[in-house]
C-alpha positions in Angstrom: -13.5 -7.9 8.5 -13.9 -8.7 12.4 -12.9 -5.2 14.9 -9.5 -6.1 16.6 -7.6 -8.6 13.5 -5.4 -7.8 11.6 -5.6 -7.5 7.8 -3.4 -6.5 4.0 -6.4 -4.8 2.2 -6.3 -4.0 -1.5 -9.4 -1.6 -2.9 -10.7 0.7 -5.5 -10.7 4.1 -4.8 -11.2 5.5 -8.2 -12.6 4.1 -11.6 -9.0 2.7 -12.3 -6.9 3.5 -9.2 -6.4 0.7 -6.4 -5.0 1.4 -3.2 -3.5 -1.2 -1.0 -3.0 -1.0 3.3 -0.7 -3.7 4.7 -1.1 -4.6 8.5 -4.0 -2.4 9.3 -6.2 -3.4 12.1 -10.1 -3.2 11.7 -11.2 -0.8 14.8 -14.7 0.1 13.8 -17.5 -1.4 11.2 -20.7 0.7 9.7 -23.3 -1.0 7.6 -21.3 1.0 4.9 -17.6 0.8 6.0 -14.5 -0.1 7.8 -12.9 2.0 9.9 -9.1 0.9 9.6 -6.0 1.7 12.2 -2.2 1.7 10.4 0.9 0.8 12.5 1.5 4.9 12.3 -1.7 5.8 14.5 -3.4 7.4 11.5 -7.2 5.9 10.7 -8.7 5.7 7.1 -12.0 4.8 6.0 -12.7 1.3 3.8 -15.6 0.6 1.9 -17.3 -2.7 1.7 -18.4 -2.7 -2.1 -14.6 -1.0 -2.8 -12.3 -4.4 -1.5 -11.2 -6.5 -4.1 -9.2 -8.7 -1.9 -9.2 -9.3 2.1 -6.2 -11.4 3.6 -6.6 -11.6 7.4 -2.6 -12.4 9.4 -2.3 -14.2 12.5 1.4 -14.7 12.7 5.1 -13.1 12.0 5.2 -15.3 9.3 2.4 -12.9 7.7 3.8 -9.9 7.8 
């Protein structure tokens, strides 16, 4: 993930529960994590050994 673009995130959270974030923005990286923004404000924490799959938008089309 690159700070400022925009991403649709699916990772593990649990031993068998997934989590997805659609249209989240990456605002900060750690050697450990992602720091993500939602289109509601609220910030949540990513994992790099937790993302199974990573799909960057760049359009409307996207969404």
């Amino acid at each position: 993930m690159e700070i400022g673009k925009r991403y649709n995130v699916a990772f593990s959270t649990g031993h068998y529960e997934i989590e997805y974030e659609k249209n989240v923005t990456c605002v900060k990286k750690t050697p450990k994590s992602y720091r993500v923004k939602r289109e509601d404000g609220t910030t949540r924490l990513v994992g790099h050994d937790s993302i199974l799959e990573l799909k960057e938008l760049r359009g409307l089309s996207d969404l």
